[in-house]
C-alpha positions in Angstrom: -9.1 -14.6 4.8 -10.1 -18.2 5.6 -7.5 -20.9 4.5 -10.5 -22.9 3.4 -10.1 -25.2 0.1 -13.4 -25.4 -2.1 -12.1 -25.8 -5.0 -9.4 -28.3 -5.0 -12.8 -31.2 -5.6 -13.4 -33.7 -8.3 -15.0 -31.5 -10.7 -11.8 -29.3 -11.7 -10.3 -32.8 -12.9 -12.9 -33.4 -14.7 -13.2 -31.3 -17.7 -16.7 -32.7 -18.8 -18.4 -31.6 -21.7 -18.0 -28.6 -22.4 -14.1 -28.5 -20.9 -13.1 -31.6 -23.5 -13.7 -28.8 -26.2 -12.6 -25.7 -24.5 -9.8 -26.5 -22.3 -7.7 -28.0 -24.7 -8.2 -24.8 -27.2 -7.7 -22.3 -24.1 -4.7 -24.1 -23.6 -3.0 -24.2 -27.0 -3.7 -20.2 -26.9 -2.3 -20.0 -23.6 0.6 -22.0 -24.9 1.2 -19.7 -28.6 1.1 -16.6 -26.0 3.7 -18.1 -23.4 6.0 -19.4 -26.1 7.6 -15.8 -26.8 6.6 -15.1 -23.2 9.3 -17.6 -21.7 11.9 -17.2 -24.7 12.1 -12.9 -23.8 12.1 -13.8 -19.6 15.6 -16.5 -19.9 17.2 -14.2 -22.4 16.0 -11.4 -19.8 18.0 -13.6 -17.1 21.2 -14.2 -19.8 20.6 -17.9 -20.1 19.8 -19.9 -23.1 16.4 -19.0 -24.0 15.0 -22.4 -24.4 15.5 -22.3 -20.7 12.4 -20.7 -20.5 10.6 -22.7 -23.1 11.3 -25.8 -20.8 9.6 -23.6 -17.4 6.6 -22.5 -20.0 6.1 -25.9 -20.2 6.4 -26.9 -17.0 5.0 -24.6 -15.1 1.3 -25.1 -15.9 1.1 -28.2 -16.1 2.7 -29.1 -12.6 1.5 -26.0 -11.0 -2.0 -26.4 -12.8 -2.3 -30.5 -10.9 -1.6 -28.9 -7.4 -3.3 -25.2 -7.2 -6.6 -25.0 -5.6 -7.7 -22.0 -8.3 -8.3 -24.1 -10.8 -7.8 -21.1 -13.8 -4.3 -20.3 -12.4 -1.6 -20.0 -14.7 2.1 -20.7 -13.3 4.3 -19.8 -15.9 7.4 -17.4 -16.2 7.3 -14.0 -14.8 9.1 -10.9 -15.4 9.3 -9.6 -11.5 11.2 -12.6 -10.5 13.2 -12.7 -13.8 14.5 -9.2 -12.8 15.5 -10.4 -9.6 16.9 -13.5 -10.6 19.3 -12.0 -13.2 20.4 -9.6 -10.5 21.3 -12.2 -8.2 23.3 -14.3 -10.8 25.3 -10.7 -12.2 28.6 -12.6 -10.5 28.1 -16.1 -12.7 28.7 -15.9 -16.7 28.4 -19.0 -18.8 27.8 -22.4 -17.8 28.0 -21.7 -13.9 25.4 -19.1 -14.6 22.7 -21.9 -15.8 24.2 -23.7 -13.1 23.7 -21.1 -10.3 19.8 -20.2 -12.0 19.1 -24.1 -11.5 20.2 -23.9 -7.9 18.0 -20.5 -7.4 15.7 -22.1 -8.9 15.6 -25.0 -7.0 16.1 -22.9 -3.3 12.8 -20.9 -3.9 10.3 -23.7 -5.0 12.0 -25.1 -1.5 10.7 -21.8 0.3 7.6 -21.9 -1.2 6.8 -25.5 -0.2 7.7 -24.6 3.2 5.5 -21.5 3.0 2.9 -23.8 2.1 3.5 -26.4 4.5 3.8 -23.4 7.5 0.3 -22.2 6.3 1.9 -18.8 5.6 -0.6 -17.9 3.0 -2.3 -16.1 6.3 1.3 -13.7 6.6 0.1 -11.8 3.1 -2.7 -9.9 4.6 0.0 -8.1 6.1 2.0 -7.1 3.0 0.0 -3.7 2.2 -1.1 -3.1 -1.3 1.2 0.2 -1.4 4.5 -2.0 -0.4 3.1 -3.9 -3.6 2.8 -1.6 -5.9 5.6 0.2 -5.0 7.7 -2.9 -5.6 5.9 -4.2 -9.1 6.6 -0.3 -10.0 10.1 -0.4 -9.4 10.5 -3.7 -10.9 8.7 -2.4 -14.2 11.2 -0.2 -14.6 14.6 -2.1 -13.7 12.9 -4.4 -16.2 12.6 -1.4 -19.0 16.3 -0.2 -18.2 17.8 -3.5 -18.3 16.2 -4.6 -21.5 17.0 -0.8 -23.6 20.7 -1.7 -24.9 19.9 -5.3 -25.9 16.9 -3.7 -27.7 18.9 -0.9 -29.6 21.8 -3.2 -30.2 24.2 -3.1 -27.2 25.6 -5.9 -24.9 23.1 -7.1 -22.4 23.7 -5.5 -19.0 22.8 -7.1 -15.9 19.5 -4.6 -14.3 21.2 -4.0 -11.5 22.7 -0.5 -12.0 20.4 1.9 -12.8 23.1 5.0 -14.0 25.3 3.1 -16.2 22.2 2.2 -17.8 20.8 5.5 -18.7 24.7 6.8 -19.4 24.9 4.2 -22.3 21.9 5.6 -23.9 23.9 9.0 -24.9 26.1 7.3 -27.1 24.0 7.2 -30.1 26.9 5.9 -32.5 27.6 2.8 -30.4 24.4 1.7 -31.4 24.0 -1.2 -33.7 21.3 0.2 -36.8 19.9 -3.3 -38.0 19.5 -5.0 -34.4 17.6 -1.5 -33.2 15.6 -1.5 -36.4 14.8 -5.2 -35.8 14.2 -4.4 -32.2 11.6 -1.5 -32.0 9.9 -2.7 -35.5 9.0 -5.2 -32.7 8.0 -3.2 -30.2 5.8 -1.1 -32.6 4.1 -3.8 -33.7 3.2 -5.4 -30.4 2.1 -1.9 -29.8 0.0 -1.8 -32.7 -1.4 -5.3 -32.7 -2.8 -4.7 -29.3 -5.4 -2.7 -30.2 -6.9 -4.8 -33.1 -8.8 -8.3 -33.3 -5.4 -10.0 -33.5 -4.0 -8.5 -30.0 -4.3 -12.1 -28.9 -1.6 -13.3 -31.4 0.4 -9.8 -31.0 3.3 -11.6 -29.1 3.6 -14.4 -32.0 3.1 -12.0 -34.8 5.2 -9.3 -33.2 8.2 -11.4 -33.4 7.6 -13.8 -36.3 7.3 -10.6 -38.8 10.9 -9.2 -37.8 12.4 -12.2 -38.2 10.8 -13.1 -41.8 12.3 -9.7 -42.4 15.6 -10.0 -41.0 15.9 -13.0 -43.1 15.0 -11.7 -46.1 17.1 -8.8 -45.9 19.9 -11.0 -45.1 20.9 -9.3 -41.8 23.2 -11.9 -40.7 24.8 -9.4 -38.3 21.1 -9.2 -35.8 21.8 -11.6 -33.1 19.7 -14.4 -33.2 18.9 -17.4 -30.2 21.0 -19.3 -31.7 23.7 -17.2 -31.9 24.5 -16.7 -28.4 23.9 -20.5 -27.4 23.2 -23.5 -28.7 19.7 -25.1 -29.2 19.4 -28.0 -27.7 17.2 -31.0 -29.3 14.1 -32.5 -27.2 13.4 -32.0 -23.8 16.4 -32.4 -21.3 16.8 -35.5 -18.7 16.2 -34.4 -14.9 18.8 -33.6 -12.8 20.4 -32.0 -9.4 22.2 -28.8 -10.1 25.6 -28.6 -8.1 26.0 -26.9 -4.9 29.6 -25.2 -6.2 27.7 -21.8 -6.4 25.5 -22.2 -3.5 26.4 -19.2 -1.3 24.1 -17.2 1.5 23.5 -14.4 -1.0 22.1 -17.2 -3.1 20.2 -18.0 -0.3 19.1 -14.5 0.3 18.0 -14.2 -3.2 16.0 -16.9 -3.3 14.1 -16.4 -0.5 13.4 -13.2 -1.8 12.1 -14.7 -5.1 9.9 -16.7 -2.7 8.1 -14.2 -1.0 7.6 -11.8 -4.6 6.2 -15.2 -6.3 4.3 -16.1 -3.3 2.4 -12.3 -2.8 1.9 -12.2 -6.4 0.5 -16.0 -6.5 -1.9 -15.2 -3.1 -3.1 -12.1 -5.7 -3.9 -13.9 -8.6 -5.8 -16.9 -6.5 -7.3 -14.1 -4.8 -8.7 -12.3 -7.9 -10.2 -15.6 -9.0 -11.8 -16.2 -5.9 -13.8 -13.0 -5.7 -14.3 -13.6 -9.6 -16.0 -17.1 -8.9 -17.3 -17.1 -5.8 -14.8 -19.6 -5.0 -12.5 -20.2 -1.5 -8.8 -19.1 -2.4 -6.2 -21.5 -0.3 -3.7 -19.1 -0.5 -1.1 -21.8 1.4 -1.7 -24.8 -0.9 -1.1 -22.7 -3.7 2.5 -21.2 -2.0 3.4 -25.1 -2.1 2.2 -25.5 -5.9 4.4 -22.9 -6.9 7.4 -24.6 -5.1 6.6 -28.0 -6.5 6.7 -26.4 -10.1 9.6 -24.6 -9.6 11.2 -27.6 -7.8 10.2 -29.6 -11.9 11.4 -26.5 -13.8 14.6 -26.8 -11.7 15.6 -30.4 -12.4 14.3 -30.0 -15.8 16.8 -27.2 -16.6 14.0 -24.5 -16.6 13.9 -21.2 -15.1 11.6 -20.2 -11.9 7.8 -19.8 -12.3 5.1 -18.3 -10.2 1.1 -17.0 -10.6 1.1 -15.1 -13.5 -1.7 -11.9 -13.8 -1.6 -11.9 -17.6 -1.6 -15.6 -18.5 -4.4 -16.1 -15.6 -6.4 -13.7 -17.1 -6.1 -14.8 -20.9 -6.7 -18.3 -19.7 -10.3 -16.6 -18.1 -11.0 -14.7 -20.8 -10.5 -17.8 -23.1 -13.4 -19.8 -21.3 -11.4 -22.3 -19.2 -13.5 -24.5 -17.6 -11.3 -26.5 -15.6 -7.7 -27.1 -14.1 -7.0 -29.2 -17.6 -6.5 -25.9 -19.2 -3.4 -24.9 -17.8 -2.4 -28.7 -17.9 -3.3 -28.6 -21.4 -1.0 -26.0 -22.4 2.4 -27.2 -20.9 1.5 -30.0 -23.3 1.4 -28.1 -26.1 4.3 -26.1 -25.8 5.8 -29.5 -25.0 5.0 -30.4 -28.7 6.6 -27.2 -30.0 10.1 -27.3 -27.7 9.9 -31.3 -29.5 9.2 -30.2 -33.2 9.9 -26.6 -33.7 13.7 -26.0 -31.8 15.5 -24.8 -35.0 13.1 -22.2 -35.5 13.1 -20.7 -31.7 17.0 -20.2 -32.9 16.2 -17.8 -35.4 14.5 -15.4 -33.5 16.8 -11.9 -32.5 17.2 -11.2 -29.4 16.0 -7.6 -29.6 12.9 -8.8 -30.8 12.8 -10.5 -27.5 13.9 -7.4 -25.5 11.1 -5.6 -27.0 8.7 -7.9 -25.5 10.3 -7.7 -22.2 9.9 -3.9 -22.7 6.4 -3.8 -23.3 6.0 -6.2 -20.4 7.6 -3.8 -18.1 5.6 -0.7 -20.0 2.0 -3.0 -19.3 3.1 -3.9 -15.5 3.5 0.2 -14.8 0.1 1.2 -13.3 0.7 4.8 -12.7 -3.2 5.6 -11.9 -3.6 3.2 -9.1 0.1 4.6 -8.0 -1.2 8.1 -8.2 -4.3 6.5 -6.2 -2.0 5.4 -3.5 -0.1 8.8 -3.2 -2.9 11.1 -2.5 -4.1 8.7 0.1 -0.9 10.1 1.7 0.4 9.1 5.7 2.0 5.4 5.4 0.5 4.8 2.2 2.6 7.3 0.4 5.8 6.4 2.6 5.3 2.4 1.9 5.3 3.3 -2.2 7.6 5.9 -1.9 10.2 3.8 -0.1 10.0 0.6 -1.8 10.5 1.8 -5.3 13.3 4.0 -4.7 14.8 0.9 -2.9 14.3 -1.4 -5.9 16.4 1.4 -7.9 19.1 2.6 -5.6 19.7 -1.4 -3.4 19.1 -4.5 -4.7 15.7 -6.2 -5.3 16.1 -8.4 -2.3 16.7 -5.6 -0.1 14.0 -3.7 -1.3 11.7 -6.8 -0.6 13.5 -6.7 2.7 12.5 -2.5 3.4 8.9 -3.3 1.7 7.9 -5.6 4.6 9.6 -3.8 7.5 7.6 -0.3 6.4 4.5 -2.4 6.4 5.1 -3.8 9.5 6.2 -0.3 11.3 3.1 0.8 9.6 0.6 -1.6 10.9 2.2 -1.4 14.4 2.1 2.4 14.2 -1.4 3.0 13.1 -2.6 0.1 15.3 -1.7 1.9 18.3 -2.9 5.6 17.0 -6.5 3.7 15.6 -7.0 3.2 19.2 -10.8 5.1 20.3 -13.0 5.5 23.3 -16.3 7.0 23.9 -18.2 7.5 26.6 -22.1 5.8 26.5 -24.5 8.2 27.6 -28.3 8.0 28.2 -30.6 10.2 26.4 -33.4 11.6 27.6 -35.2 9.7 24.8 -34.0 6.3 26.2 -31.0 6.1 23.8 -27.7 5.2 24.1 -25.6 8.7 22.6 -21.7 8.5 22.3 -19.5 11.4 23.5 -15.8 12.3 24.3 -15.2 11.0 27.4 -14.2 13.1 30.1 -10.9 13.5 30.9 -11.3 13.4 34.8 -13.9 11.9 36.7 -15.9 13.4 39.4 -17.1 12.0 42.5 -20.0 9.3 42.7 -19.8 9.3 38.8 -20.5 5.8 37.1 -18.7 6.2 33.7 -19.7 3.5 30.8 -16.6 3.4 28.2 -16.7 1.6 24.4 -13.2 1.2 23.2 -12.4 0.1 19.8 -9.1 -0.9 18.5 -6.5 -3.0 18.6 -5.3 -3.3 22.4 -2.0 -4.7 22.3 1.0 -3.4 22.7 1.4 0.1 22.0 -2.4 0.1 21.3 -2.7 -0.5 25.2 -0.6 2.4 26.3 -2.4 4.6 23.9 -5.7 3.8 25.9 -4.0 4.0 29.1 -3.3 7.6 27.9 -7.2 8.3 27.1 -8.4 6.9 30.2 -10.0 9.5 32.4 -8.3 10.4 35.4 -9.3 9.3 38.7 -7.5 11.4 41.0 -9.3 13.8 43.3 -12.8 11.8 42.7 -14.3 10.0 45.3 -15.8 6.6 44.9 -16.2 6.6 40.9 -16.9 3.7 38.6 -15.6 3.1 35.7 -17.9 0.6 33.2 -15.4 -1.1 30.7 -16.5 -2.6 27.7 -14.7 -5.5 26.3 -17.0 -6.7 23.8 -15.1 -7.8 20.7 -11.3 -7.9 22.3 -11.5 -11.9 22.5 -7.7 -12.2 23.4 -5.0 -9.2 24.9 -1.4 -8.9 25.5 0.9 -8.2 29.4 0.7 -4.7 28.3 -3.2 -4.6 28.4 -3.5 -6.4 31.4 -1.0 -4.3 33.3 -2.5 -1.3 32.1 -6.3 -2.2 33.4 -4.7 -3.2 36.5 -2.9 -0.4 37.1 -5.9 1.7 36.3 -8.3 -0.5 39.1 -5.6 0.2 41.7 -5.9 4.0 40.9 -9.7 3.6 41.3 -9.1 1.7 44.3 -7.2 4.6 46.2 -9.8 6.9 45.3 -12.5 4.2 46.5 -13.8 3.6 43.5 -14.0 -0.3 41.5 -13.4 -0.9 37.7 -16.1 -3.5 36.1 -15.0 -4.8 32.7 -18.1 -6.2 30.8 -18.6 -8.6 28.0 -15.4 -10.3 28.8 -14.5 -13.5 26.5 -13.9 -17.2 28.5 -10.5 -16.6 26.7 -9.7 -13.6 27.8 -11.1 -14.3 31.9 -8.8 -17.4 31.4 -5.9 -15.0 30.4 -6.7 -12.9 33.3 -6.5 -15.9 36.0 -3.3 -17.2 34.9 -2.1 -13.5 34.7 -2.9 -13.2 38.7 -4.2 -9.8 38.0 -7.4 -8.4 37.6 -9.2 -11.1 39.4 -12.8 -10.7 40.5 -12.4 -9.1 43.9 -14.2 -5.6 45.6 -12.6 -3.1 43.1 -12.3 -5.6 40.3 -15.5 -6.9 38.5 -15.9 -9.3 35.1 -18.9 -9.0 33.6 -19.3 -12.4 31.3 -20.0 -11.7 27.5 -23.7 -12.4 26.6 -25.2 -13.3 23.1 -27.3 -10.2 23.5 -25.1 -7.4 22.3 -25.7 -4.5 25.1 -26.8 -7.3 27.9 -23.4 -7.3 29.6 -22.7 -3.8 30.0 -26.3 -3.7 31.3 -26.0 -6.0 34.0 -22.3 -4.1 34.6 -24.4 -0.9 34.9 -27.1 -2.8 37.4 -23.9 -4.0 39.4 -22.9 -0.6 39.5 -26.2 0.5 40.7 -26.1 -1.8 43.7 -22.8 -1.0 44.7 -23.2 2.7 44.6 -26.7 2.3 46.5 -24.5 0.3 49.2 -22.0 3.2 49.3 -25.1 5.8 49.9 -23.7 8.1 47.5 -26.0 9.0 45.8 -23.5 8.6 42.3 -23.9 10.8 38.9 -25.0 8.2 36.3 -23.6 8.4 32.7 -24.9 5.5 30.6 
């Protein structure tokens, strides 16, 4: 994927005509949607909600100046939300909005320097199964940790999977009002969704319970404000302290980092095959960061690229980057004039939200997709969601990207073919399995495809026929298309032209790269000598191995052999 930045130019800061009128209405829709959005993801980490009111905010408006996808949304997110409210299970109270702001703080760090590093190249190698098994398991941590907050018991940290379900037996432990309160909520986001108001179906989904709770006088639902104070206006900036910063903290927020930035590099992504646009994948790692840096000092949770608010902000006919900007103004306005009533809203109203969330994020046909593609595919999903359930979140981040790695090193060395080019009586080229011996006087033209390093090398060197008991073959290489090798390939080519040479035979190696000749000089081995020939690379595909094969030719006439030809 090229690194390339198209769309970080002049026109996505200026909205022109038609953005004036649509940006700033896509963006007080984006901001109605995020408000209940970013109350449900703080109470989800067990800090004051408002906390998330403040990243809502935040989020797109600093992340929407920086992002090269214009359309991007950075606002709260329920993957790292899980894993930020695992990492702070040890901190209660005020050292636990302490702690988040510190978390906080240390991933938007990582993610600038994943930006600055241009690590938006590294995603490519996170596979989509390690993905999906991770946004599976996440989905449901997020559904467990949210049930006895819904139904009326304490909130737990998601953490523990067992005690979790254990809790759910005790039916008479459970609170009837706030579970009333709390699936009336879920019903009606459930509902909602599927008519012309599915836009509004957060809003409504809460506003309607509460209405109710207060008219019913259900003082005994907890509410916002009952479990921490609402604070007036938007908070000063500053540093959080270090008194909680420990190396798990570190841990866990480097962890955060890498789930916001593989979920950020897949939103950009989408938009750019949607638009016909150049996704930099890097300056967008460092966008995230800067944004999470604000929400930090401002007192606001962490933030990434978020699939649903992206995708509303599309379907709403955004024009430009003002859009997203747009709507961390607006919720601005509400946190300014509307904090008493964010207090009166129950907290398993907000659960029920998070629920549904987790619910929505569960995408059991493209999982069921992945499975029957079976081999690593199935191991990678397989793995990584049993990790997020049994280990914690970081660690299953941690086991997602060493199975893709042991994947990609594994089937890079098994993906490794060869073929042997033979001449039809026709005048075409035919391929066929290449023998697995040669004969005497044979010339032998070879198309390997593959990735060559490493154990990729060591699989050819397996495949290559066997020159023993032959007398004077030679073997035609081609190297069309491996621009640069590894030690491992070179030894292995020069192992084989010393087998050649015993047997009197030479080893040509055609369409060979001014990179990779240069690799072979300073290597000292496999230099141009009597059993060792480089062939140049030619802009005419075929020419090399042609000349190779005329090379051949001569030297065989020069032997008086009289050599079986396979070409």
């Amino acid at each position: 994927m090229s690194e390339a930045d198209t769309s970080g130019t002049a026109q996505d800061t200026s909205p022109g005509r038609r953005g004036w009128i649509r940006d700033p209405l896509a963006g007080l829709v984006d901001a109605v949607v995020a408000l209940p959005d970013g109350l449900a993801t703080a109470a989800l980490i067990g800090v004051n909600p408002v906390a998330g009111l403040y990243a809502a905010a935040i989020g797109p408006a600093v992340g929407g100046m920086l992002t090269s996808s214009r359309l991007m949304i950075v606002a709260t997110t329920s993957a790292s939300a899980v894993m930020a409210a695992e990492a702070l299970a040890a901190f209660s109270g005020e050292a636990r909005t302490s702690a988040l702001m510190l978390l906080v703080l240390l991933s938007g760090g990582f993610l600038v320097l994943f930006g600055l590093l241009q690590a938006g190249r590294l995603v490519r190698f996170v596979s989509h199964a390690v993905m999906t098994g991770f946004m599976l398991g996440v989905a449901v941590m997020l559904i467990l940790s949210q049930l006895p907050t819904l139904i009326g018991y304490s909130p737990q940290p998601p953490a523990e999977v067992g005690p979790l379900l254990s809790r759910l037996f005790h039916l008479g432990r459970i609170a009837p009002h706030t579970a009333i309160i709390g699936l009336s909520t879920l019903a009606l986001l459930l509902i909602l969704r599927r008519t012309r108001l599915s836009l509004w179906s957060p809003l409504l989904a809460l506003a309607v319970p509460t209405l109710s709770m207060a008219a019913l006088g259900w003082s005994d639902v907890p509410t916002v404000a009952s479990g921490s104070p609402i604070p007036r206006g938007f908070p000063l900036p500053r540093l959080p302290a270090l008194d909680s910063l420990t190396l798990d903290l570190v841990g866990s927020a480097f962890a955060i980092a890498v789930v916001v930035a593989i979920q950020g590099a897949g939103v950009s992504q989408g938009l750019a095959v949607a638009h016909g646009r150049r996704a930099n994948v890097s300056r967008d790692m460092m966008a995230q960061g800067v944004a999470n840096c604000a929400s930090s000092l401002m007192s606001g949770i962490g933030v990434g690229g978020s699939v649903s608010q992206t995708a509303l902000n599309v379907s709403l006919g955004a024009v430009t980057r003002w859009a997203g900007i747009s709507a961390g103004i607006w919720l601005l306005v509400f946190i300014l004039l509307i904090p008493n009533l964010v207090g009166l809203v129950p907290t398993s109203g907000l659960a029920a939200l998070m629920v549904s969330a987790g619910a929505s994020a569960i995408n059991w046909r493209e999982a069921l997709s992945i499975w029957r593609v079976g081999g690593g595919a199935r191991l990678a999903i397989v793995a990584t969601f049993s990790a997020c359930l049994a280990l914690s979140i970081p660690v299953a981040v941690g086991i997602g990207v060493l199975v893709t790695i042991v994947y990609f090193v594994s089937s890079s060395a098994t993906d490794v073919s060869m073929r042997m080019v033979v001449q039809r009586p026709d005048g075409q080229a035919e391929e066929q399995p290449p023998p697995a011996a040669l004969t005497s006087h044979q010339i032998l033209v070879l198309d390997v495809w593959g990735s060559l390093f490493f154990a990729g090398a060591r699989t050819l060197q397996e495949n290559l026929p066997d020159p023993a008991g032959a007398e004077e073959p030679a073997v035609i290489l081609r190297m069309r298309g491996h621009s640069a090798v590894d030690a491992t390939l070179i030894e292995v080519l020069d192992d084989y032209a010393h087998r050649l040479s015993k047997q009197g035979g030479t080893l040509y190696l055609s369409g060979v790269s001014d990179g990779l000749a240069e690799q072979f000089r300073r290597s000292g081995k496999l230099l141009p000598s009597s059993n060792v020939h480089i062939v140049p690379v030619q802009p005419i595909i075929g020419a090399a191995t042609r000349t190779a094969l005329a090379e051949a030719r001569r030297w065989s006439d020069d032997h008086d052999n009289g050599a079986k030809l396979n070409v």
